[in-house]
N, C-alpha and C positions, 0 to 999 in steps of 0.2 A: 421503396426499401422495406425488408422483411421488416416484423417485429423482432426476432434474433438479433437482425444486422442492426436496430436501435438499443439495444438494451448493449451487445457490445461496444457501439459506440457511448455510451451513457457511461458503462465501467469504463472506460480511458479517457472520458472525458470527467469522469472523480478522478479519478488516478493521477492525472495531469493536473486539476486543479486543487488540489490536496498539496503536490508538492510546490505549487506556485504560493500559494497562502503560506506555505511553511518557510519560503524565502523572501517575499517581500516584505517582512520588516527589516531583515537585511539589506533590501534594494538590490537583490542580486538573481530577480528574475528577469531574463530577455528573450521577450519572443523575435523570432525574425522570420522569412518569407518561408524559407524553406524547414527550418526545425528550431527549436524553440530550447532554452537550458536554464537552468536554475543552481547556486549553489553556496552551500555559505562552508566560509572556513573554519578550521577545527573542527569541522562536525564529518562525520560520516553520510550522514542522511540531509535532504534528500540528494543533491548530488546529480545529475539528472540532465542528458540531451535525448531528446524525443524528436520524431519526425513528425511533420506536418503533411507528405504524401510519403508514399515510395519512396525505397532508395535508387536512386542509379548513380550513373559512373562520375557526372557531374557534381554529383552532392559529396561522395563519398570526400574529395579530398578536401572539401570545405569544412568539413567535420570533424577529420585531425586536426586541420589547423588552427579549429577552435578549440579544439581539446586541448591542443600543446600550449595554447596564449595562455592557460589559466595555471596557477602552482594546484588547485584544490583538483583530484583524481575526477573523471566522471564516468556514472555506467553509463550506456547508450542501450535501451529497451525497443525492441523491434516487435510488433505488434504483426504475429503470421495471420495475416486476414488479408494477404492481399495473394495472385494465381499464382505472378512470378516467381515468390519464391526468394526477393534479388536478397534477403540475408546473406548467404552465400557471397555476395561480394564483398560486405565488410568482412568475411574469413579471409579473403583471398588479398585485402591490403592490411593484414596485421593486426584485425583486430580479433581475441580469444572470446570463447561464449564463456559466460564466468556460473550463471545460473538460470536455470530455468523456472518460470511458474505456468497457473494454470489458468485464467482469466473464470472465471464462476459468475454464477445468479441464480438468484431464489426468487419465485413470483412470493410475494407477501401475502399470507392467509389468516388463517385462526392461529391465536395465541397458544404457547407452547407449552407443554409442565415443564418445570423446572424445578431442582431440588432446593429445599430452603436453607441450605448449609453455606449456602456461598452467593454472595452478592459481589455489584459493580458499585464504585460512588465515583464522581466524576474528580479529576483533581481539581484543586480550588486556593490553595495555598503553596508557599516555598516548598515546606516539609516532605507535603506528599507532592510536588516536582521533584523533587530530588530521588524521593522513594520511586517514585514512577520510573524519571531514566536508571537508576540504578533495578530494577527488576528485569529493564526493558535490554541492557546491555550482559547481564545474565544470560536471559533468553534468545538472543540474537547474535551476540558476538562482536554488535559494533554500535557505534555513540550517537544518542541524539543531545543535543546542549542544552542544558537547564534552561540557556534564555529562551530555545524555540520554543518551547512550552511556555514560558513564561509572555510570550509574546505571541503566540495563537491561541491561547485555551481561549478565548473569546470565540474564537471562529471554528478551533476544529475540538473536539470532544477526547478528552484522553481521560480514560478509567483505569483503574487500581482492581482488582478481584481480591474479595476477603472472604474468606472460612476461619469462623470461630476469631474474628479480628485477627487472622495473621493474611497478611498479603501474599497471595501466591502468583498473580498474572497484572498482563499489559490488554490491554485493546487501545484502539481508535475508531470511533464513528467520525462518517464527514457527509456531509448533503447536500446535494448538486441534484435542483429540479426536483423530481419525484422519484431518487433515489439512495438508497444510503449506505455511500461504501465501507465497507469496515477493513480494519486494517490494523498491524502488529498487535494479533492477538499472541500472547507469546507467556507460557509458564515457565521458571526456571528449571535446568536438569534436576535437580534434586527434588523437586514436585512434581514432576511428569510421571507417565501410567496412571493416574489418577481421578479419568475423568475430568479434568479441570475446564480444561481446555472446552470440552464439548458443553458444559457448564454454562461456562463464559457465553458462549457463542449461541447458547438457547435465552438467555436474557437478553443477548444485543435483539437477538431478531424479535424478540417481544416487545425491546424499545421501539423497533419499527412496524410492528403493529400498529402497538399507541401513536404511533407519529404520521401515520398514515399514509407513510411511504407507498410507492408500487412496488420496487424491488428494490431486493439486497444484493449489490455486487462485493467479488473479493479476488484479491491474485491469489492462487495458494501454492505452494512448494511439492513436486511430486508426494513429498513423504505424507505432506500433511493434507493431501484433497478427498483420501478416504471417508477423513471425518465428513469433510461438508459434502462428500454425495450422500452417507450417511442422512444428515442431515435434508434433504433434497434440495441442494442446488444442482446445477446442471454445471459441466464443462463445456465452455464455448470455445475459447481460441487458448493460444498459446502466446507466450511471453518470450523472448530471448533476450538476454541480458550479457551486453557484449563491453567489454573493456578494451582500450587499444593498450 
């Protein structure tokens, strides 16, 4: 196996184990043979049926059928790194691509400048839980629940971005082996154009300097993978995100 072909299995394998952490204090992670789902109610996030090979014809209807047993909605994220292609067959029994991202990595080098106007602190209290999803629902458009936070910050790393004490942004760091995924970086509309974002995202990767990471994975949204080639990560695969 390339080095490519480990570093993108490394990003879906945070990606996956990120939302698994983020639903087993719910007890509502189940892996099984074939694909694997996670999901807690009232929340938006994570939500989540992943494959564990390919799709083909035989999985496909085992897949609604697990989608339709549960009240709580799920994406189904298809991971294009495989020849076939077989995506195309969840189009073809009902189910819509809803969005797409961009699978990324950064080899970890020397530490970065960064301007001294704007820092990360981790959340650590109710308070700044509640500031955190209320920023993070701002900038994304949908809910994560006060308890998930309340019941992972132990495990996964969620920051607050401050300029001059006002909070403008979301991140998450998360750590699997010798790498360290980051994830809902996110400023609200009314703070965007401003740099922030790129900010954010030059201090995370110096946390993983210090932490001695080998690389930084992330998904990113067409809009937003400018920054991190910017930035020099690379694009590696593609993400499809399909709802039935």
């Amino acid at each position: 196996m390339t080095e490519k072909s480990n570093i993108i299995n490394a990003n879906i394998d945070n990606l996956t184990s990120l939302w698994q952490t983020a639903s087993m204090p719910y007890r509502s992670y189940f892996p099984e043979s074939t694909f694997s789902y996670c999901y807690i109610e009232n929340s938006d996030w994570p939500n989540r049926l992943w494959l564990n090979q390919d799709i083909n014809q035989e999985i496909i209807p085992l897949i609604k059928e697990k989608i339709l047993s549960i009240s709580t909605p799920l994406v189904v994220p298809y991971w294009d790194i495989y020849e076939n292609r077989m995506y195309e067959d969840l189009e073809s029994h009902g189910f819509k691509k809803s969005f797409e991202q961009v699978g990324m990595s950064l080899k970890i080098g020397k530490p970065i400048r960064a301007q001294d106007n704007l820092n990360i602190q981790l959340v650590s209290n109710n308070a700044e839980v509640k500031l955190w999803t209320e920023l993070f629902e701002m900038s994304f458009g949908y809910r994560i629940r006060h308890e998930t936070l309340l019941k992972t910050k132990k495990k996964i790393d969620y920051y607050i971005a401050y300029t001059q004490n006002q909070a403008i942004g979301t991140a998450i760091s998360y750590k699997t082996d010798n790498i360290m995924g980051v994830h809902a970086v996110g400023v609200p509309p009314e703070m965007r154009r401003k740099g922030y974002a790129e900010q954010i995202m030059k201090l995370l990767i110096n946390l993983a300097t210090e932490g001695g990471v080998d690389h930084m994975t992330l998904q990113a949204s067409n809009m937003g993978k400018n920054l991190y080639l910017k930035l020099g990560f690379e694009e590696q695969f593609m993400i499809k995100n399909y709802k039935l």
